[in-house]
C-alpha positions as CSV (number, residue, x, y, z in Angstrom):
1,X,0.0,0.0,0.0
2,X,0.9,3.9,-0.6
3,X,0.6,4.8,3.4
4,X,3.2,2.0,4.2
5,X,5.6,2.4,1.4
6,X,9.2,4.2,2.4
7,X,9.4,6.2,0.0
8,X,6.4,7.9,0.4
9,X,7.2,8.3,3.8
10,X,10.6,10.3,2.6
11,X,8.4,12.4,0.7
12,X,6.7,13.3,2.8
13,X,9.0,14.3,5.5
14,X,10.7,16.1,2.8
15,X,7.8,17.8,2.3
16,X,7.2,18.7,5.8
17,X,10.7,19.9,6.1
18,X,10.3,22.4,3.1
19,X,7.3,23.3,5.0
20,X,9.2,24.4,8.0
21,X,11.9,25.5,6.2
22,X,9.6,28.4,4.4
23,X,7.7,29.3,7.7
24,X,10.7,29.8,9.4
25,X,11.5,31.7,6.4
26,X,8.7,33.9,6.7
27,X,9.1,34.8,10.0
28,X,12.7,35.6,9.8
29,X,11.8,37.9,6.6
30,X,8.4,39.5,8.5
31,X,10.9,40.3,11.5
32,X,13.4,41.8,9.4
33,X,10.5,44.1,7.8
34,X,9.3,44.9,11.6
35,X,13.0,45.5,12.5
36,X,13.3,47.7,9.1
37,X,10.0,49.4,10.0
38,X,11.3,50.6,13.5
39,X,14.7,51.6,12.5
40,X,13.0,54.1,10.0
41,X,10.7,55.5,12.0
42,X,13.9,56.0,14.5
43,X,15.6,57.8,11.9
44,X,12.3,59.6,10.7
45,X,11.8,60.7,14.9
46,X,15.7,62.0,14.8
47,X,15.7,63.9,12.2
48,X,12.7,66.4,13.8
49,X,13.9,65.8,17.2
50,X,14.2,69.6,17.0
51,X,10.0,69.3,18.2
52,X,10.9,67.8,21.5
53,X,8.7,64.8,23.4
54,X,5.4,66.6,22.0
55,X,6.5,65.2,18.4
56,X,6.6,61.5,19.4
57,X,3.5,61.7,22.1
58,X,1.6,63.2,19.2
59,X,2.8,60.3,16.8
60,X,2.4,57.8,18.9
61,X,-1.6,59.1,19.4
62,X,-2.1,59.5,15.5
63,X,-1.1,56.4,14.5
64,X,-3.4,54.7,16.9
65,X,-6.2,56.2,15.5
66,X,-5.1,55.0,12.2
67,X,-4.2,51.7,13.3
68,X,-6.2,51.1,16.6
69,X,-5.5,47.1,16.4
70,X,-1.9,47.6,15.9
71,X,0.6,47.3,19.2
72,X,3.9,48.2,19.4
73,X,4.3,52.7,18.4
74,X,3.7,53.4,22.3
75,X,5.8,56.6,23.1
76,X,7.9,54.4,25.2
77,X,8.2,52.2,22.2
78,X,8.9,54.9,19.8
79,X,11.9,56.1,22.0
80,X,13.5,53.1,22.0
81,X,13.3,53.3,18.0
82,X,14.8,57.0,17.7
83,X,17.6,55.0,20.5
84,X,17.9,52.2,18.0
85,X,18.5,54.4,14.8
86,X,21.0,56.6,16.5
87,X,23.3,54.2,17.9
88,X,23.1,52.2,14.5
89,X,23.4,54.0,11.4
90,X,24.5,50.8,9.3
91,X,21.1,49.5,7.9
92,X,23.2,46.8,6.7
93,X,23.8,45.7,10.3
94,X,20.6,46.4,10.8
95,X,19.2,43.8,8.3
96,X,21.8,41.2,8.9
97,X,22.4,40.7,12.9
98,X,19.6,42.9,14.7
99,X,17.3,41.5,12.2
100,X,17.7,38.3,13.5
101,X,16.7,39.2,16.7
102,X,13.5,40.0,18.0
103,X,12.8,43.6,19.3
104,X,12.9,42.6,23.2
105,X,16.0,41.6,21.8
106,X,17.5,44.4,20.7
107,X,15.5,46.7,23.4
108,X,17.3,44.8,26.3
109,X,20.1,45.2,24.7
110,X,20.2,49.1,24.5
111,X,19.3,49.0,27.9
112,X,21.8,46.6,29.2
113,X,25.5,47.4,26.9
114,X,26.3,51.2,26.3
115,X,29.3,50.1,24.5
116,X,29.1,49.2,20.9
117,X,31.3,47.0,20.4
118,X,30.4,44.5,23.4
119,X,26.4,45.1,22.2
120,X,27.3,43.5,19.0
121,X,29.2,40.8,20.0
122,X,26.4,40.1,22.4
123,X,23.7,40.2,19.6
124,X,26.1,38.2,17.4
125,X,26.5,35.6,20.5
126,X,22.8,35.5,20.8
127,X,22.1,34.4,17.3
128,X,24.7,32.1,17.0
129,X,23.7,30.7,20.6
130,X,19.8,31.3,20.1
131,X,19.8,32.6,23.3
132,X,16.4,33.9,25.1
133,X,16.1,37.4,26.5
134,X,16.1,35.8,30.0
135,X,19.6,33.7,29.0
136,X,21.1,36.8,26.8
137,X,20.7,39.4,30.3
138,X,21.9,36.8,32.4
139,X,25.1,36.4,30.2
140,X,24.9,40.2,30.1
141,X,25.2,40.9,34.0
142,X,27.1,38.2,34.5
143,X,29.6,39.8,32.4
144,X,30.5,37.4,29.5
145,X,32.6,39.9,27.4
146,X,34.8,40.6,29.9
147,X,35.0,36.9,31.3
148,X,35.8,35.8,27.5
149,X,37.4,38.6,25.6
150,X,39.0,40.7,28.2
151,X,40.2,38.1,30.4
152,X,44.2,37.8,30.3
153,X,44.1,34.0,30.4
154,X,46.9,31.5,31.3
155,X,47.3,28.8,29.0
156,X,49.2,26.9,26.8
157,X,46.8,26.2,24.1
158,X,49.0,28.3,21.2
159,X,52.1,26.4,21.6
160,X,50.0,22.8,22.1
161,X,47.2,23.2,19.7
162,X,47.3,23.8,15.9
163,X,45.5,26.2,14.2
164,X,42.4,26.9,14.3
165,X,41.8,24.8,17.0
166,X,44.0,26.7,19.9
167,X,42.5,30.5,18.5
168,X,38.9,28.7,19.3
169,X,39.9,27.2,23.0
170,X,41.3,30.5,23.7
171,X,37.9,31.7,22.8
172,X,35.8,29.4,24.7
173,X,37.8,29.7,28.4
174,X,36.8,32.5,30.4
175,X,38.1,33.5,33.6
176,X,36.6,33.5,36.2
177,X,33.6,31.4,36.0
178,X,30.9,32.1,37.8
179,X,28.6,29.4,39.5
180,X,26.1,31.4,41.3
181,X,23.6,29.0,41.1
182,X,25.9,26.9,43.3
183,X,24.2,28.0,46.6
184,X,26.8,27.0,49.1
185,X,29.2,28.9,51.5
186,X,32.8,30.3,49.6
187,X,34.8,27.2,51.3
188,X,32.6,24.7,50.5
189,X,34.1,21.6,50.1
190,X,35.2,20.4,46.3
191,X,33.2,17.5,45.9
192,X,29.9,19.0,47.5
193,X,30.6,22.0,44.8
194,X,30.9,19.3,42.4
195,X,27.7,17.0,43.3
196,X,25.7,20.6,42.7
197,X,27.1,21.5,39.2
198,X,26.2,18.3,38.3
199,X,22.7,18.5,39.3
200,X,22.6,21.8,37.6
201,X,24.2,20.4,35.1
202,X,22.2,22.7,32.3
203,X,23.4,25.8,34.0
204,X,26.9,24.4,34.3
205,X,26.5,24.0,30.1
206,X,25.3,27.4,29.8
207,X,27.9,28.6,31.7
208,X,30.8,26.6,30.0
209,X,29.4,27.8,26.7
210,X,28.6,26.5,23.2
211,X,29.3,23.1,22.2
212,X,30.1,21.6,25.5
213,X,28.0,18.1,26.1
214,X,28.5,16.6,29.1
215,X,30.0,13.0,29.5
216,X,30.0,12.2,33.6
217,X,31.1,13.3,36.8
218,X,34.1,11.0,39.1
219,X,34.3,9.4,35.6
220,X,36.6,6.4,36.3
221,X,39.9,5.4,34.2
222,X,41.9,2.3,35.6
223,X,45.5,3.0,34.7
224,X,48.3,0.6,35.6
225,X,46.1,-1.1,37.8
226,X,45.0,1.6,39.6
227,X,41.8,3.4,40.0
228,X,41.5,7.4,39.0
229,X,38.5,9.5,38.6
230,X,38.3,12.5,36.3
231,X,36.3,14.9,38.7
232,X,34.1,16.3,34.9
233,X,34.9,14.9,31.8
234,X,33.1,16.8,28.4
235,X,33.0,16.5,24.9
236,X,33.2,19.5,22.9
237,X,31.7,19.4,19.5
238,X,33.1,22.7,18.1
239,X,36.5,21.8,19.2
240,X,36.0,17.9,18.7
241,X,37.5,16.8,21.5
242,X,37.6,15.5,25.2
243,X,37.9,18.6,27.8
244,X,38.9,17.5,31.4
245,X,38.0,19.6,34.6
246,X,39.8,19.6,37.6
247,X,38.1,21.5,40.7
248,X,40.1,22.6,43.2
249,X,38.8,25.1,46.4
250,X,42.0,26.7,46.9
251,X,45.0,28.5,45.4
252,X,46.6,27.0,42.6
253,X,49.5,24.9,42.7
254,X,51.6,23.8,40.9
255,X,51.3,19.8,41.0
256,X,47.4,20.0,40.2
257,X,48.7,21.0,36.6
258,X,51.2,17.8,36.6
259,X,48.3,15.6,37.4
260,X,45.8,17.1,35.0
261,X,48.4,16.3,32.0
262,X,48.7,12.4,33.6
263,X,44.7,12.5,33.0
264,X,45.2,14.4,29.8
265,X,47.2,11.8,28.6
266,X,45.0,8.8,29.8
267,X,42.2,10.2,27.6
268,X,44.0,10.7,24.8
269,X,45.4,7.0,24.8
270,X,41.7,5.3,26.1
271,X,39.0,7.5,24.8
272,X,40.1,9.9,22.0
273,X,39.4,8.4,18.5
274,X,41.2,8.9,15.2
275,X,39.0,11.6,14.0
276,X,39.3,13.5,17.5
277,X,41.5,16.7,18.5
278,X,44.3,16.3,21.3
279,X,42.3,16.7,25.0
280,X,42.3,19.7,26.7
281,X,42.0,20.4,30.6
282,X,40.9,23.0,32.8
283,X,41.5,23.6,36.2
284,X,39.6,26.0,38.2
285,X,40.6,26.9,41.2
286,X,39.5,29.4,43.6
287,X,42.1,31.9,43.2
288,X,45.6,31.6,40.9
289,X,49.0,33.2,41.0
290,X,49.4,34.0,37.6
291,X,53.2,33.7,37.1
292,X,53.1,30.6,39.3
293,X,50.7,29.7,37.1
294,X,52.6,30.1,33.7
295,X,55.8,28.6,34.9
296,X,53.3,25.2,35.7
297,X,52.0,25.1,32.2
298,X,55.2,26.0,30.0
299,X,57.0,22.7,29.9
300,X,53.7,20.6,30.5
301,X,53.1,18.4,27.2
302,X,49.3,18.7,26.8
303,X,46.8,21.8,26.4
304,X,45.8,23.2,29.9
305,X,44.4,26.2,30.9
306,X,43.5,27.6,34.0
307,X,41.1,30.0,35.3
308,X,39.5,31.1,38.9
309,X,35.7,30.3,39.6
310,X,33.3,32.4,41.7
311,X,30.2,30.6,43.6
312,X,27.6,31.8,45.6
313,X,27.9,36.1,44.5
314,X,24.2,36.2,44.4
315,X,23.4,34.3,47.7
316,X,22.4,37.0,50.7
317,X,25.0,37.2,53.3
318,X,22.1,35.7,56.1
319,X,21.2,32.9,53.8
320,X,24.9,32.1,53.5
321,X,25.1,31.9,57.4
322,X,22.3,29.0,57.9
323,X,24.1,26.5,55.4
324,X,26.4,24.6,57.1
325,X,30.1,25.2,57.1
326,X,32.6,22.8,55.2
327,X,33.7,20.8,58.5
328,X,29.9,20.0,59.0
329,X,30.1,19.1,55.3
330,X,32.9,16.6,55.4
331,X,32.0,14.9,58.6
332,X,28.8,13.8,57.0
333,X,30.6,13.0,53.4
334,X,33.9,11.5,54.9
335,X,33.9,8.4,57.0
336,X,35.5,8.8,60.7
337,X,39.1,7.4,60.4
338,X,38.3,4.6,63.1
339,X,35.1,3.2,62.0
């Protein structure tokens, strides 16, 4: 019969995909034509800003009577296009990035970034991310651009990974992270700050940024007959390969970085395939010497960089007084040393 035959059923999935495809289309082209729209009118607003307020209260009143049905030419809304117009005067841009963005888009975004250059590499983050406007603020306040491309990071990535491959996981570490939705006190114990990334693990990828998919947690490697556990292990799809995370609570030293290329290497020899990239590890740690930090890495033989992390620098100082401290914390976790 027709209904049980394959290849109907490829057409008409291929069908159903062009389907998509075109409504997709359509609302990407009717939001660049809203988009358009708004810019003009910013531009058409500017140029007679010489009238004051009274000019855009008085639009804003006639075109409802025009179009009473229509929403969106409020006088708060028609501000924000005369704001839009002036601080983009590229209708190329316009049509290209902030086009692909809806208008509580772009409005949080002239709100939120006063510099240009970080608002478009945050718009341009947001499309290539698809980012909500709940997701894009929270990358906003939590400071992203200066976390990823201001940070002066120590690594070794440029003289341990080919090109383009150590320019992109240069652009991927930021430093510090920041784990505020880890609600726990600042000297919390490293595997109870471990146990809650994991369980928020979807805010630990959103933090960790695109690409990252997560593998396991304590993720066990028997080498020469002994038992080691990787305390996060990742797969990056953008990089294509494995990315190790070490977590440690307190100042960096330099024997965590020797340990991190043993694991390094115990990937690379059991996990990574043909078609993957050399490993790469992280190691946070609470704070880092930086010159200390550079001397570790220069002779290591595998890609490591390493950055600071921040937890808890949303919590309320009282809340962070009822948890319980990190000697309660290892006396349940850690067994008495004579039982």
């Amino acid at each position: 019969m027709l209904f049980n035959n394959s290849d109907y059923f490829k057409i008409c999935s291929d069908i159903k995909n062009q389907i998509r495809s075109a409504q997709h289309r359509a609302i990407i082209g009717a939001n660049r034509e809203l988009i358009t729209l708004y810019w003009n009118i910013g531009n058409v607003i500017n140029a007679n800003s010489k009238w004051g307020n009274k000019f855009i209260e008085n639009l804003a009143r006639d075109i409802k009577l025009d179009f009473p049905d229509t929403t969106g030419f409020s006088v708060r809304n028609l501000k924000y296009m005369a704001k839009f117009s002036s601080l983009y005067s590229d209708i190329e841009f316009v049509q290209t990035v902030s086009a692909q963005l809806s208008w509580s888009h772009n409005v949080a975004l002239l709100d939120k970034v006063k510099d240009g250059e970080q608002r478009t590499w945050y718009a341009k983050k947001t499309i290539e991310n698809g980012w909500s406007i709940n997701v894009m603020v929270h990358q906003i306040e939590s400071m992203l651009y200066k976390r990823q491309v201001l940070a002066d990071k120590t690594t070794n990535f440029e003289t341990h990974l080919a090109s383009p491959q150590s320019e992109l996981a240069q652009q991927t570490l930021k430093d510090p992270y920041i784990f505020d939705f880890v609600q726990l006190r600042e000297n919390a114990i490293e595997r109870d700050i471990e146990n809650q990334l994991v369980r928020n693990v979807t805010q630990l990828l959103l933090e960790l940024g695109t690409g990252f998919a997560f593998i396991g947690n304590q993720y066990h490697m028997e080498i020469g007959g002994e038992d080691y556990y990787l305390d996060l292990l990742f797969y990056n799809l953008k990089l294509r390969c494995y990315v190790v995370i070490e977590l440690k609570t307190g100042d960096f030293k330099p024997e965590y970085a020797g340990k991190l290329n043993f694991y390094l290497s115990a990937v690379d020899s059991k996990l990574k395939k043909e078609q993957d990239n050399s490993s790469i590890g992280i190691l946070l740690c609470k704070y880092k010497n930086r010159l200390i930090a550079e001397y570790s890495l220069r002779d290591m033989t595998k890609p490591i960089g390493v950055s600071e992390y921040q937890i808890t620098s949303l919590l309320p100082n009282e809340l962070k007084d009822t948890l319980p401290s990190a000697e309660d914390i290892e006396k349940r976790v850690l067994p008495a040393e004579n039982e």
